[in-house]
PDB file with one MODEL, atoms N, CA, C and O in Angstrom:
MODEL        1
ATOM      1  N   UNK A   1     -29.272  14.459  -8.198  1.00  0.00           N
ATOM      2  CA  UNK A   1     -27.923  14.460  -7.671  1.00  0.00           C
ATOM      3  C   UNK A   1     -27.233  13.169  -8.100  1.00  0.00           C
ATOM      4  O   UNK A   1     -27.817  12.098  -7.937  1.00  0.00           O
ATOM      5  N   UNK A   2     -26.047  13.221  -8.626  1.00  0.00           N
ATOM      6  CA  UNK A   2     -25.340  12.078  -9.266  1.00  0.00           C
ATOM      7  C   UNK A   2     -24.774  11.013  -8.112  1.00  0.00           C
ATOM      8  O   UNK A   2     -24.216  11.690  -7.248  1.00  0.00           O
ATOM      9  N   UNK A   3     -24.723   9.818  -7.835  1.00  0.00           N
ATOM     10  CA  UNK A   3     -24.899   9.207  -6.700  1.00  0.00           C
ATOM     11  C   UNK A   3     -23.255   9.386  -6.235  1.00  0.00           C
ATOM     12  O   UNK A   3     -23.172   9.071  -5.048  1.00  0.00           O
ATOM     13  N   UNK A   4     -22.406   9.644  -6.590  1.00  0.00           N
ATOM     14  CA  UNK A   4     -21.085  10.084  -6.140  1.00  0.00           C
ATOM     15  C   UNK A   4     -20.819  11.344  -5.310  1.00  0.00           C
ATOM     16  O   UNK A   4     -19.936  11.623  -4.499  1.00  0.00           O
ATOM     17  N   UNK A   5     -21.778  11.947  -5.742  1.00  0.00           N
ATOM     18  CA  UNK A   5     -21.725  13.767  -5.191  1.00  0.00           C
ATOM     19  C   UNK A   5     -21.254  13.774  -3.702  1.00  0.00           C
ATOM     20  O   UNK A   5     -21.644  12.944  -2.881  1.00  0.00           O
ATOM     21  N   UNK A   6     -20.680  14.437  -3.521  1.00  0.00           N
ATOM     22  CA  UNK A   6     -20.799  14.839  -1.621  1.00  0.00           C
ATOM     23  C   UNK A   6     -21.906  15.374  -1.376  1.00  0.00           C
ATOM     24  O   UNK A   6     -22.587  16.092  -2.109  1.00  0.00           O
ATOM     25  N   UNK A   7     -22.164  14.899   0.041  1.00  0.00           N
ATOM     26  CA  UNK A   7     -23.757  15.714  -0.068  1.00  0.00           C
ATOM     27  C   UNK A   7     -23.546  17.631   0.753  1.00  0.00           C
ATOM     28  O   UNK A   7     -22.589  17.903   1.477  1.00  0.00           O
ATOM     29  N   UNK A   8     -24.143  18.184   0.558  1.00  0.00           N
ATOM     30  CA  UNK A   8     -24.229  19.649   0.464  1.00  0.00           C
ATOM     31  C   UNK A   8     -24.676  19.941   1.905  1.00  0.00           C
ATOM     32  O   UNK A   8     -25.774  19.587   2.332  1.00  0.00           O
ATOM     33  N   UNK A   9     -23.474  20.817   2.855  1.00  0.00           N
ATOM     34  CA  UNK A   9     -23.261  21.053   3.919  1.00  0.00           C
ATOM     35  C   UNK A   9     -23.417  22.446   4.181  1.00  0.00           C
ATOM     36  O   UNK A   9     -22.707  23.193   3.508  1.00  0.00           O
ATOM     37  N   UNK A  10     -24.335  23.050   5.166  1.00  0.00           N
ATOM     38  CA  UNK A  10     -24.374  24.046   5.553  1.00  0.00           C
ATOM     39  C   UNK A  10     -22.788  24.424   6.436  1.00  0.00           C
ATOM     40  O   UNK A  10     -22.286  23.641   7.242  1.00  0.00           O
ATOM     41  N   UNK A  11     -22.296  25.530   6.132  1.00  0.00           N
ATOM     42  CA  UNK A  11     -20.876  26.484   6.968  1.00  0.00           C
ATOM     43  C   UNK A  11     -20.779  27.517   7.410  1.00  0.00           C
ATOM     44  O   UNK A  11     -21.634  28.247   6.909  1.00  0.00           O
ATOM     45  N   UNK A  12     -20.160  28.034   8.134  1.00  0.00           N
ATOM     46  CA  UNK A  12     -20.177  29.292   8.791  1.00  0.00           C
ATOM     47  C   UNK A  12     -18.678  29.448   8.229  1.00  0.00           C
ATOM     48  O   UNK A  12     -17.781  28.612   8.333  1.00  0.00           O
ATOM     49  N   UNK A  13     -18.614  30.674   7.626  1.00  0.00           N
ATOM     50  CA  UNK A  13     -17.046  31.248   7.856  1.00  0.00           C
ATOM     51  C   UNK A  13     -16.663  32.439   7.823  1.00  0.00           C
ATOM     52  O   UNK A  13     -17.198  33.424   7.313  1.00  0.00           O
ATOM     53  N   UNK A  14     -15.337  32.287   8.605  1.00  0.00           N
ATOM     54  CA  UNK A  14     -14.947  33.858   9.424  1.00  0.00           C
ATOM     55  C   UNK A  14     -14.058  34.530   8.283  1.00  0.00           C
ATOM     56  O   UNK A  14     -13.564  33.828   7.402  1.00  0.00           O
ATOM     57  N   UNK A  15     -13.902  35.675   8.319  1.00  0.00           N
ATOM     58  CA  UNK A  15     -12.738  37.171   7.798  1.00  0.00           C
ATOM     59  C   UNK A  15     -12.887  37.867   8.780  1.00  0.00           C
ATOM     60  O   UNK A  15     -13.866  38.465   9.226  1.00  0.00           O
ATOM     61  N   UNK A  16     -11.460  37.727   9.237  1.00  0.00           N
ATOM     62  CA  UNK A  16     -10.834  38.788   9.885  1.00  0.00           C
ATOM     63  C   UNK A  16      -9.800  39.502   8.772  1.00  0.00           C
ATOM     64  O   UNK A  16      -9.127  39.232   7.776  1.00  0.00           O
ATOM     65  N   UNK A  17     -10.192  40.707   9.740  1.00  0.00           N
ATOM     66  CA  UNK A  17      -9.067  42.155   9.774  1.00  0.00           C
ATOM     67  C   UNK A  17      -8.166  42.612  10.879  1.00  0.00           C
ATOM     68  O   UNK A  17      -8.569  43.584  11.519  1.00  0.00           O
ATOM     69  N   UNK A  18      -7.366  42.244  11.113  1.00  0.00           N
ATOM     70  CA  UNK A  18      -6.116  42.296  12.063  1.00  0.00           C
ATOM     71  C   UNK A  18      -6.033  44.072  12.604  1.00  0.00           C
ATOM     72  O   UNK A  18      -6.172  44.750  11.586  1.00  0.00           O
ATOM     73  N   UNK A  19      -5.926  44.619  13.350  1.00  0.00           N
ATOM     74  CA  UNK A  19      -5.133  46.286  13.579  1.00  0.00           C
ATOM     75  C   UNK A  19      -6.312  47.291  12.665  1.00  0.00           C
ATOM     76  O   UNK A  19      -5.810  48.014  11.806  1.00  0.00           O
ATOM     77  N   UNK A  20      -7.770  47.343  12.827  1.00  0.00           N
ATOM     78  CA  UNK A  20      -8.642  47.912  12.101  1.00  0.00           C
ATOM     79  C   UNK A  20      -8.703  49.417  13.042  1.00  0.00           C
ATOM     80  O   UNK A  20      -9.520  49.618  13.941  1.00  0.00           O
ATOM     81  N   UNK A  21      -7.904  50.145  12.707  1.00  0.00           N
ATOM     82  CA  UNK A  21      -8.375  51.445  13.777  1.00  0.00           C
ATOM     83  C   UNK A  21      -9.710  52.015  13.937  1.00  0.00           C
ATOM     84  O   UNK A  21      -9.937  52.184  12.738  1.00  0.00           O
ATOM     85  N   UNK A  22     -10.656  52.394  14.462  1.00  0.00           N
ATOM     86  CA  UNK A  22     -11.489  52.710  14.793  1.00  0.00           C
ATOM     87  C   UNK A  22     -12.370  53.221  15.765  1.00  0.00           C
ATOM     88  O   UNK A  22     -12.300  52.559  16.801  1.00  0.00           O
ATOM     89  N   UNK A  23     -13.305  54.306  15.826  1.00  0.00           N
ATOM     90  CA  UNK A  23     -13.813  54.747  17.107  1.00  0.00           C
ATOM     91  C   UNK A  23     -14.937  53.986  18.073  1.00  0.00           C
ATOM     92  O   UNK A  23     -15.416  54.294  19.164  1.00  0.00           O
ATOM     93  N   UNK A  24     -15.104  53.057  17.344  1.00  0.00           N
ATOM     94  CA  UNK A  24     -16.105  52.169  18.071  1.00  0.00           C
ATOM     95  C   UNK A  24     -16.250  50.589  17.101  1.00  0.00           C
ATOM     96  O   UNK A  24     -15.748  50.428  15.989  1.00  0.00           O
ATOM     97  N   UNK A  25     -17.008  49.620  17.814  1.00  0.00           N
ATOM     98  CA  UNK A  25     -17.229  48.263  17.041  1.00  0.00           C
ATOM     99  C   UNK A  25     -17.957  48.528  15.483  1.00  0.00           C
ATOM    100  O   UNK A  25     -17.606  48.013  14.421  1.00  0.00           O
ATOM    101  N   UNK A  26     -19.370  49.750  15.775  1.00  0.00           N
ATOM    102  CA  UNK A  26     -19.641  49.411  15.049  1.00  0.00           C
ATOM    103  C   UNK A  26     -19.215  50.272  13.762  1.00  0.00           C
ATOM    104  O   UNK A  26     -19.953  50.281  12.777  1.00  0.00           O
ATOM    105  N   UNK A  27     -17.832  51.104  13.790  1.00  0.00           N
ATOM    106  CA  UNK A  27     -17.682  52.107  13.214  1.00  0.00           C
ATOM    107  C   UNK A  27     -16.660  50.843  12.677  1.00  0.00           C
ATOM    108  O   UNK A  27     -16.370  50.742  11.485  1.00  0.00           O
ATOM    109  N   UNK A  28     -16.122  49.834  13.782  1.00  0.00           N
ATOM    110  CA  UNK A  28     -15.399  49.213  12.620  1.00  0.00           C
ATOM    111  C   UNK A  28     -15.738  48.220  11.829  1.00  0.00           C
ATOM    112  O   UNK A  28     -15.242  47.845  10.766  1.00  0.00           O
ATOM    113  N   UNK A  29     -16.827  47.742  12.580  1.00  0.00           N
ATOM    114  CA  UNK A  29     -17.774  46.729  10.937  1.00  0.00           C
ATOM    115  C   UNK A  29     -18.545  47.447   9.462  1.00  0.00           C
ATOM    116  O   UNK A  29     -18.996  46.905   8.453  1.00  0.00           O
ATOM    117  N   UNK A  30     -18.446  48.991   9.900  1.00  0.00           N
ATOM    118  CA  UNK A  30     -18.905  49.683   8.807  1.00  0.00           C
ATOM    119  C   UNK A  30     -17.440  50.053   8.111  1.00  0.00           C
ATOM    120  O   UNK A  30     -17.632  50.721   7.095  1.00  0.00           O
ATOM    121  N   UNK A  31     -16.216  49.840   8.337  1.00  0.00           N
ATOM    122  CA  UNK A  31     -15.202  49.951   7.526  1.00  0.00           C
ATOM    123  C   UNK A  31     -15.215  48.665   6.912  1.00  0.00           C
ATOM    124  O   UNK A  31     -15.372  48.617   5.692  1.00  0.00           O
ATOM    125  N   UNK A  32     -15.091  47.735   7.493  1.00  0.00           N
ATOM    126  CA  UNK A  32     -15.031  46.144   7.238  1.00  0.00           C
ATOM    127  C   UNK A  32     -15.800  45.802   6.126  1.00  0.00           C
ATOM    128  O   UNK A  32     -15.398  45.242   5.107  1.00  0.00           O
ATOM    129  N   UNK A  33     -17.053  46.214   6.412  1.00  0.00           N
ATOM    130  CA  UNK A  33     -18.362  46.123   5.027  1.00  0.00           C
ATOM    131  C   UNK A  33     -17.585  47.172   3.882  1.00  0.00           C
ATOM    132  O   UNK A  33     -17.462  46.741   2.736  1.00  0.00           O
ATOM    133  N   UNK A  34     -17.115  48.422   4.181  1.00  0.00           N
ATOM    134  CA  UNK A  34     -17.048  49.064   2.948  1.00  0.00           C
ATOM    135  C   UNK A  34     -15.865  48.245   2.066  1.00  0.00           C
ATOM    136  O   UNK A  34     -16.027  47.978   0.875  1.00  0.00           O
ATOM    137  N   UNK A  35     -14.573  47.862   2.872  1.00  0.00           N
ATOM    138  CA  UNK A  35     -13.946  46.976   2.086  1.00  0.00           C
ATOM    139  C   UNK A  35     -14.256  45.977   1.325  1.00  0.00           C
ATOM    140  O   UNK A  35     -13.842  45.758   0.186  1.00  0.00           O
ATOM    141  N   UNK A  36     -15.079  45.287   2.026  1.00  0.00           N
ATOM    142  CA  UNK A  36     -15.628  43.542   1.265  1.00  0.00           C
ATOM    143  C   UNK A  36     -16.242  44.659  -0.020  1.00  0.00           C
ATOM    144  O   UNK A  36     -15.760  44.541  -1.146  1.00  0.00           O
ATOM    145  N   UNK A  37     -17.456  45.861   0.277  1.00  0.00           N
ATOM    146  CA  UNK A  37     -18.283  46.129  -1.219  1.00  0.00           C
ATOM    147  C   UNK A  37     -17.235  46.834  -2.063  1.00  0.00           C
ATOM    148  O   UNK A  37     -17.459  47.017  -3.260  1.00  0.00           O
ATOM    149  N   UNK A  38     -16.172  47.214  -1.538  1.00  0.00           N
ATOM    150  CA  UNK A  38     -15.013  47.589  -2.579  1.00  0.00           C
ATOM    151  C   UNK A  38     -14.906  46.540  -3.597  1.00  0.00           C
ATOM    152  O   UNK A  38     -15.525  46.946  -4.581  1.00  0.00           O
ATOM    153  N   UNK A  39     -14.560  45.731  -3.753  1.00  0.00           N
ATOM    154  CA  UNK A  39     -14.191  44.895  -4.457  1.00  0.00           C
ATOM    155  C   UNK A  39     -14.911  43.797  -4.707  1.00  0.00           C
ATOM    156  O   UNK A  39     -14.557  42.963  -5.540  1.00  0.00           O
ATOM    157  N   UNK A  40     -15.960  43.708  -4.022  1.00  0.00           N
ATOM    158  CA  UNK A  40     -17.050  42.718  -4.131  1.00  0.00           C
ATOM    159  C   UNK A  40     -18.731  43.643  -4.121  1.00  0.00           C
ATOM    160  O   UNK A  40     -19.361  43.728  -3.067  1.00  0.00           O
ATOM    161  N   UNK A  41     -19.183  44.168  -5.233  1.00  0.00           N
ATOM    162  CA  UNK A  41     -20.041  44.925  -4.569  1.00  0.00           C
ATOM    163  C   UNK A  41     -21.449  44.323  -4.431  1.00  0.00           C
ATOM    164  O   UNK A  41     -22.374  44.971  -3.942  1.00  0.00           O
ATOM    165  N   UNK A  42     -21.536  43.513  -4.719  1.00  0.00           N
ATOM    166  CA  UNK A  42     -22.840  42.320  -4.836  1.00  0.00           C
ATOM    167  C   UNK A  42     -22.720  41.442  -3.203  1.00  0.00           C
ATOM    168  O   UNK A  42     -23.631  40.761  -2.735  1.00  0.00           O
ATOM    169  N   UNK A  43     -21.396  41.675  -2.557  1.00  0.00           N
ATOM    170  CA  UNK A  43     -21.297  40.447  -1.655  1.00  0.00           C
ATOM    171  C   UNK A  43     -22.608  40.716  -0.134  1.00  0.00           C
ATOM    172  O   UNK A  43     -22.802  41.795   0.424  1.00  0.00           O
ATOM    173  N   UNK A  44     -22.956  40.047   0.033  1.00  0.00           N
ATOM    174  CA  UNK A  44     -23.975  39.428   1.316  1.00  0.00           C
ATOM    175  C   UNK A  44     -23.689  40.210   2.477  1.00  0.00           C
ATOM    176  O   UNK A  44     -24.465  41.006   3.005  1.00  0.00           O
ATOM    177  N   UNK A  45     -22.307  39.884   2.909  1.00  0.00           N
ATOM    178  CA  UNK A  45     -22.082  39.855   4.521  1.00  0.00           C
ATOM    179  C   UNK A  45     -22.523  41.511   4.844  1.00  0.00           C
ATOM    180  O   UNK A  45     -22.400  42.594   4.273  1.00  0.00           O
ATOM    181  N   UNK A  46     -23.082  41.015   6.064  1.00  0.00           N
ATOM    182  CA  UNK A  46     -23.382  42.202   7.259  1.00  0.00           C
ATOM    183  C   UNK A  46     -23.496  42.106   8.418  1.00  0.00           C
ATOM    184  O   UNK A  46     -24.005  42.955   9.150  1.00  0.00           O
ATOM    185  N   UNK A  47     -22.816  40.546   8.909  1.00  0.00           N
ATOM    186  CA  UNK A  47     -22.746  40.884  10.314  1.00  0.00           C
ATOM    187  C   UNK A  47     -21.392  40.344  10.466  1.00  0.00           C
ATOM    188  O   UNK A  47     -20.853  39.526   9.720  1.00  0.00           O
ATOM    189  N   UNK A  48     -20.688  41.133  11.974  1.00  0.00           N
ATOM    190  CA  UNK A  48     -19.766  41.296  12.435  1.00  0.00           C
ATOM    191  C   UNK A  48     -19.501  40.632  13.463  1.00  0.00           C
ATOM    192  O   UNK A  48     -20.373  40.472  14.317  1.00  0.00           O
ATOM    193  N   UNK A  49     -18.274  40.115  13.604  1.00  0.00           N
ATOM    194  CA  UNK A  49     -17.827  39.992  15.841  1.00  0.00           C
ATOM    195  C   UNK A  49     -16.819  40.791  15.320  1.00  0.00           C
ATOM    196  O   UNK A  49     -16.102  40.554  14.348  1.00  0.00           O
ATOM    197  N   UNK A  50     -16.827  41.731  16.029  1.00  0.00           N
ATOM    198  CA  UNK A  50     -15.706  43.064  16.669  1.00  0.00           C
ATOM    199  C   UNK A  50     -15.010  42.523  17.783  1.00  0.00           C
ATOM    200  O   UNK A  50     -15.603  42.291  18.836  1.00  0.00           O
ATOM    201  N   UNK A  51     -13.527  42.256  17.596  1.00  0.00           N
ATOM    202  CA  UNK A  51     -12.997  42.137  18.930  1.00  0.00           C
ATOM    203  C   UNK A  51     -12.204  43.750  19.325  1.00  0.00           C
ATOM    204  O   UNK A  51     -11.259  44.280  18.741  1.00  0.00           O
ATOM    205  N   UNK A  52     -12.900  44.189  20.387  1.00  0.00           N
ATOM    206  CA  UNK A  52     -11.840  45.850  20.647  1.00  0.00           C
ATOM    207  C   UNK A  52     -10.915  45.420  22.104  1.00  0.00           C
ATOM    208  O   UNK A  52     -11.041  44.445  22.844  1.00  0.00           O
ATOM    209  N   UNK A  53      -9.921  46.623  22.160  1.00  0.00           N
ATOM    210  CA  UNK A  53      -9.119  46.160  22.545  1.00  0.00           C
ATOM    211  C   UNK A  53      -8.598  45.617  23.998  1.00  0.00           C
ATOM    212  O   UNK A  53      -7.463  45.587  24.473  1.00  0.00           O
ATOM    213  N   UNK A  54      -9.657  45.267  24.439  1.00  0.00           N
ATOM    214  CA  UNK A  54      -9.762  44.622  26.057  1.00  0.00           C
ATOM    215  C   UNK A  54     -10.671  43.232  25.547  1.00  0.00           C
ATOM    216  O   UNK A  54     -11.610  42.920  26.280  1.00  0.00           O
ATOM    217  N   UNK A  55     -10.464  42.545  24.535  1.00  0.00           N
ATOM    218  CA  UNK A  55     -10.611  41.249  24.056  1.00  0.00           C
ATOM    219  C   UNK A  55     -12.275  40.817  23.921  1.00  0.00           C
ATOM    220  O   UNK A  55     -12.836  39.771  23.595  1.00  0.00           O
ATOM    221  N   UNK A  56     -12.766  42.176  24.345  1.00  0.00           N
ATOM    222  CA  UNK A  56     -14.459  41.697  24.454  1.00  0.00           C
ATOM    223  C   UNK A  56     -15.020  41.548  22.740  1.00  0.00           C
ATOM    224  O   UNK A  56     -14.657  42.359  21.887  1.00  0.00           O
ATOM    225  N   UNK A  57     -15.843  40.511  22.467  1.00  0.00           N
ATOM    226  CA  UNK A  57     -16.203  40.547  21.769  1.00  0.00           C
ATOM    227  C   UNK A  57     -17.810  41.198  21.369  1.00  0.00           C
ATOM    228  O   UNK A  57     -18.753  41.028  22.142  1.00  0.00           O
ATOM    229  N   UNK A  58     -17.966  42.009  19.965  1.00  0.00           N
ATOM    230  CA  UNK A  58     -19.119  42.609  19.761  1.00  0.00           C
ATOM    231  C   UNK A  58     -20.117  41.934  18.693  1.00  0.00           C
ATOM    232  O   UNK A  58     -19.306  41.519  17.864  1.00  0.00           O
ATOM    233  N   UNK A  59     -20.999  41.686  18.363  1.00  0.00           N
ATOM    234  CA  UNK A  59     -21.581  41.262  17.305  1.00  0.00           C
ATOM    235  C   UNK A  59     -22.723  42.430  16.794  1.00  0.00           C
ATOM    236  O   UNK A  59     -23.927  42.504  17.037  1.00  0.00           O
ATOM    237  N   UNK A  60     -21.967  43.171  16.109  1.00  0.00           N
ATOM    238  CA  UNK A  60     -22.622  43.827  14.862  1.00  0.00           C
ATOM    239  C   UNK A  60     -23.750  43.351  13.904  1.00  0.00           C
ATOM    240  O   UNK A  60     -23.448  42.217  13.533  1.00  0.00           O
ATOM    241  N   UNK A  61     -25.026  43.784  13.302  1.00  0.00           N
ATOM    242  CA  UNK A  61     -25.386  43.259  12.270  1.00  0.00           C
ATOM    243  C   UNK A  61     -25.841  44.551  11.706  1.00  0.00           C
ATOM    244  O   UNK A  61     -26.689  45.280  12.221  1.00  0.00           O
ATOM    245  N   UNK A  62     -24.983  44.845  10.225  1.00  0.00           N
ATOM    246  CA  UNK A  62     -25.432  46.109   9.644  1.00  0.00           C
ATOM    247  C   UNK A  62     -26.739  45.886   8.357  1.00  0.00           C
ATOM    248  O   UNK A  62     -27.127  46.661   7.482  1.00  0.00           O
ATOM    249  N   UNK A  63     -27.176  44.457   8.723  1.00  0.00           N
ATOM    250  CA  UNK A  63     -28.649  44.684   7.603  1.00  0.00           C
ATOM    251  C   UNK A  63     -29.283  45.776   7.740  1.00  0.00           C
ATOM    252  O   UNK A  63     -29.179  46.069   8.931  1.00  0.00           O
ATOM    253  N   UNK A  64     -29.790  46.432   7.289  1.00  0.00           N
ATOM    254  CA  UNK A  64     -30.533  47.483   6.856  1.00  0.00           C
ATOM    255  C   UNK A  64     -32.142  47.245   7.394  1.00  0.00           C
ATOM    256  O   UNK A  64     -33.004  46.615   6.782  1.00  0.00           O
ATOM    257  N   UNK A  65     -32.270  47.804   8.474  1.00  0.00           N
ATOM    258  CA  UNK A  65     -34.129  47.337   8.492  1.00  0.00           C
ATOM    259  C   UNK A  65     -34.953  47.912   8.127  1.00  0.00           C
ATOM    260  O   UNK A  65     -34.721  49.101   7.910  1.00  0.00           O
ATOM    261  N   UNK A  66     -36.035  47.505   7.923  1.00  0.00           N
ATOM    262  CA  UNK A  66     -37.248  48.641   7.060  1.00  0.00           C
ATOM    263  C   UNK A  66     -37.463  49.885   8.294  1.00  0.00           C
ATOM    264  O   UNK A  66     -37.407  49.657   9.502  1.00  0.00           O
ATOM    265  N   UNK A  67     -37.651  50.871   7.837  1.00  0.00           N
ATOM    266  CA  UNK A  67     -37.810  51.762   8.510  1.00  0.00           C
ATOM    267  C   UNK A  67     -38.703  51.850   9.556  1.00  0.00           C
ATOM    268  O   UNK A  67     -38.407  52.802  10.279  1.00  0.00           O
ATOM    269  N   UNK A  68     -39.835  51.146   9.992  1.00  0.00           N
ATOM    270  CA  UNK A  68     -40.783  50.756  10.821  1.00  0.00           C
ATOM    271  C   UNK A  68     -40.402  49.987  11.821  1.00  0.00           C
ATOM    272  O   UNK A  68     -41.149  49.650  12.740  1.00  0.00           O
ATOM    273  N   UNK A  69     -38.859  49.564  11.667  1.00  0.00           N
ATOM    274  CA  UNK A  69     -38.338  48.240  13.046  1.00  0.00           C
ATOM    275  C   UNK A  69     -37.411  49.217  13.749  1.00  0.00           C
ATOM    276  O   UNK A  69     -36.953  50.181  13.137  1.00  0.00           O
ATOM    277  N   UNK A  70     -37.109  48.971  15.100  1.00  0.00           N
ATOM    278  CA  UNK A  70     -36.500  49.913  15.507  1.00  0.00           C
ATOM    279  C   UNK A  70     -34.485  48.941  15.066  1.00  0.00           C
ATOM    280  O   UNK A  70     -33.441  49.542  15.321  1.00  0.00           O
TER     281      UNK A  70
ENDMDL
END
């Protein structure tokens, strides 16, 4: 590392979707994901906070588990 560098910081960061219609949280993190692989189809993300519309928040995670985990 060149002694000037900044040093390399772990981040968390958010995307939101504003007015996502949907029948449930996790019906709307599975729209949310299909957008990001629209146009990104390599991209990572799979987990969610769903806010529905009485302000509760949901946390989604659509990783895929091996079939043996519930």
């Amino acid at each position: 590392m060149p002694i000037n560098s900044p040093a390399i910081e772990s981040h968390s960061v958010s995307w939101e979707i504003d007015d996502l219609d949907a029948t449930s949280p996790r019906d709307a993190a599975r729209m949310a994901l299909a957008l990001i692989r629209s146009t990104e189809p390599d991209n990572f993300a799979h987990v969610f906070s769903v806010y529905g519309p009485d302000g509760k928040r949901v946390d989604i995670d659509l990783d895929p588990l091996p079939e043996d985990q519930p």
